[in-house]
N, C-alpha and C positions, 0 to 999 in steps of 0.2 A: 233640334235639340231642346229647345224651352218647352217642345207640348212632353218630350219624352221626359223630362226633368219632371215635370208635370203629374204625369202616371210613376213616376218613381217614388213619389211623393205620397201619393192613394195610396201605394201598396205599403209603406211604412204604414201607414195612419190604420189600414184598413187588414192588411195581408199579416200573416204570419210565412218570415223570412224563413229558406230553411236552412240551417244550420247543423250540423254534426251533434253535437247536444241535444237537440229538440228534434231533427230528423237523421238519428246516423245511416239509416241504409236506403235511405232517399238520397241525403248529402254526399256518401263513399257512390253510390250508383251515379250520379253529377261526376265525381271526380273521377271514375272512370271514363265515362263516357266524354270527358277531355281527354283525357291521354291517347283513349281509341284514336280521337282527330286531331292528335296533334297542336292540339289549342291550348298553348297560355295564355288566357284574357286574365283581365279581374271581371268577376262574372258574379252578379247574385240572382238568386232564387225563390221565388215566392208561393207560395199555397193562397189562394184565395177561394173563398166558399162560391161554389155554384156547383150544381146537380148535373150541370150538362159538360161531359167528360172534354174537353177542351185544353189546348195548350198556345200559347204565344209567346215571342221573343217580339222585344224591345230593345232598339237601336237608337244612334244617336245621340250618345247621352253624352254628359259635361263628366259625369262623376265616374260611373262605372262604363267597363267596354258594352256589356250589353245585360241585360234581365231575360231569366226564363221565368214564365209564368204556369203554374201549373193548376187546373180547378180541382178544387175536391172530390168531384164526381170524378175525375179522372185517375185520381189518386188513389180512390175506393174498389177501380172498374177492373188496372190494369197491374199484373206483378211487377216487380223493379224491373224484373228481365227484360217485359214488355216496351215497359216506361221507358226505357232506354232509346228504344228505339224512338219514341214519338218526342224525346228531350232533343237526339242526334240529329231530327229530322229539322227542328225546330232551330238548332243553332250553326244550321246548316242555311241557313236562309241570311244567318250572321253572316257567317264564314265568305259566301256565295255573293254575298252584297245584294241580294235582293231589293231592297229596302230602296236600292238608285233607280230598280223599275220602272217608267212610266206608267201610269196611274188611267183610267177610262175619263174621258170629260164629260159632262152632259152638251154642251157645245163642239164635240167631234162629231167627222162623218161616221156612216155605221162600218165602214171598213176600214177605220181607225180606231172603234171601239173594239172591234172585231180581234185587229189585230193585237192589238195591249192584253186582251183576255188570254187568247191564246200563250201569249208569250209569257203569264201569268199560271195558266197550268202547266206548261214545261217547267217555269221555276217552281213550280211541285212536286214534278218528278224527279227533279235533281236532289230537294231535298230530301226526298224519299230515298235515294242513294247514298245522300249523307249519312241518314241515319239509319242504313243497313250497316256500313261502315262502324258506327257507334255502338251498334247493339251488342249486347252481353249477353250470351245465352249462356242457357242453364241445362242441369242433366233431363228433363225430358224433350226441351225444342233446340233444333241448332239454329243459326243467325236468321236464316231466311226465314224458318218455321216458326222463330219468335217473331220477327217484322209483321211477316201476314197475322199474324194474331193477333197483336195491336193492333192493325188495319181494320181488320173486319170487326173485333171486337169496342173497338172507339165507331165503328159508325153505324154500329148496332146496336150501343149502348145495351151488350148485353154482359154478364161474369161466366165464371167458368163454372156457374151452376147448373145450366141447362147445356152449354157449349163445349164441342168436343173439335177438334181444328180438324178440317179435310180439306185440304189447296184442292185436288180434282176436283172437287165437289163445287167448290165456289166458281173456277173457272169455268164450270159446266153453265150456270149461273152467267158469267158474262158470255159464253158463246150462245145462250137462247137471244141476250141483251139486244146480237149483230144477225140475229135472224130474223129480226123487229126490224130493222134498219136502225139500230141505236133508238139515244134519245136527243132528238135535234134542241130541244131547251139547255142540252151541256156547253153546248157552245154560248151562251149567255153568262155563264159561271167561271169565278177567278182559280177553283178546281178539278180537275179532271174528275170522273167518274170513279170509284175503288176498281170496278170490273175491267178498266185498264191499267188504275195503279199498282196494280197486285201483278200482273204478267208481265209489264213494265219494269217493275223490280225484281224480277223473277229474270229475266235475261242478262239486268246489266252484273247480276251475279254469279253470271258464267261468259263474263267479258275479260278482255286484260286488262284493261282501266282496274276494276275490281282488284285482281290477281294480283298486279300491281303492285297497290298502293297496300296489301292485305303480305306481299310479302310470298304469296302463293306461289308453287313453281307447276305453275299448269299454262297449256296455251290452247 
């Protein structure tokens, strides 16, 4: 809690807070994307300047339940629609207690570093579920089709000026990835690969876990 107090404190000094005043369709896209899950925290929000489109949730804390942090390059990259999804995904790692994970040591064996990672990109995937749940779509993507678009488009740091969304197209893309044999360097990474997180969230949104908790009457 005192190093997160800590960063809560940078982003006062440093961040601009977002606020319904200063961001209303950043802040009402927040306040939806609690309802979506269900969450009353006290929660605040920051924009901090960096070019490299990224997001983080901060725990722990003394004052508030948790911080989402959002960079500017991220803010510039993705629509609210988008956004949504990668806020959902973000405070879904809140939600999920992530944060209690076991961490890699440099003093473990390698099949204990091994196994912490692993267990580190699953709590990816899950929060990638959260924040399908969370997203907000809009009249031309529905849930899933905005999710993959934030996906692909936050790790291709591209906009929708050159970019047109085709899910077959990209999956095509991860099934050359398994005709390589993979990339054995993922297993080193606290992330899984996109060319599994994209078909990864693509099923559990034709699950009943989904359907679920979505209210859906499909089985």
């Amino acid at each position: 809690p005192d190093k997160s107090e800590y960063l809560r404190k940078n982003l006062l000094t440093n961040s601009l807070r977002i606020t319904k005043e200063m961001f209303p369709e950043v802040d009402s896209m927040i306040q939806d994307v609690l309802r979506n899950l269900k969450i009353n925290s006290n929660v605040e929000s920051y924009i901090t300047s960096d070019p490299n489109p990224q997001a983080m949730c901060i725990t722990q804390l003394n004052s508030v339940d948790f911080i989402v942090v959002i960079t500017s390059g991220l803010l510039e990259l993705l629509s609210p629609s988008e956004l949504s999804f990668i806020v959902g995904h973000e405070i879904g790692h809140y939600a999920l207690q992530h944060y209690k994970y076991p961490r890699p040591l440099p003093s473990e064996s390698p099949l204990e570093s091994f196994n912490k990672l692993q267990l580190s990109r699953c709590a990816e995937i899950s929060a990638d579920r959260v924040g399908l749940i969370a997203t907000i779509p809009n009249q031309e993507k529905n849930k899933i089709e905005t999710a993959v678009s934030a996906m692909i488009k936050t790790v291709a740091g591209i906009s929708d000026r050159y970019f047109k969304l085709n899910i077959s197209s990209y999956l095509s893309q991860g099934r050359d990835l398994i005709q390589l044999s993979g990339n054995a360097e993922s297993i080193h990474s606290t992330h899984p690969v996109f060319p599994d997180r994209v078909p990864a969230l693509m099923q559990f949104e034709i699950s009943q876990p989904y359907y679920d908790f979505m209210q859906i009457d499909k089985i």
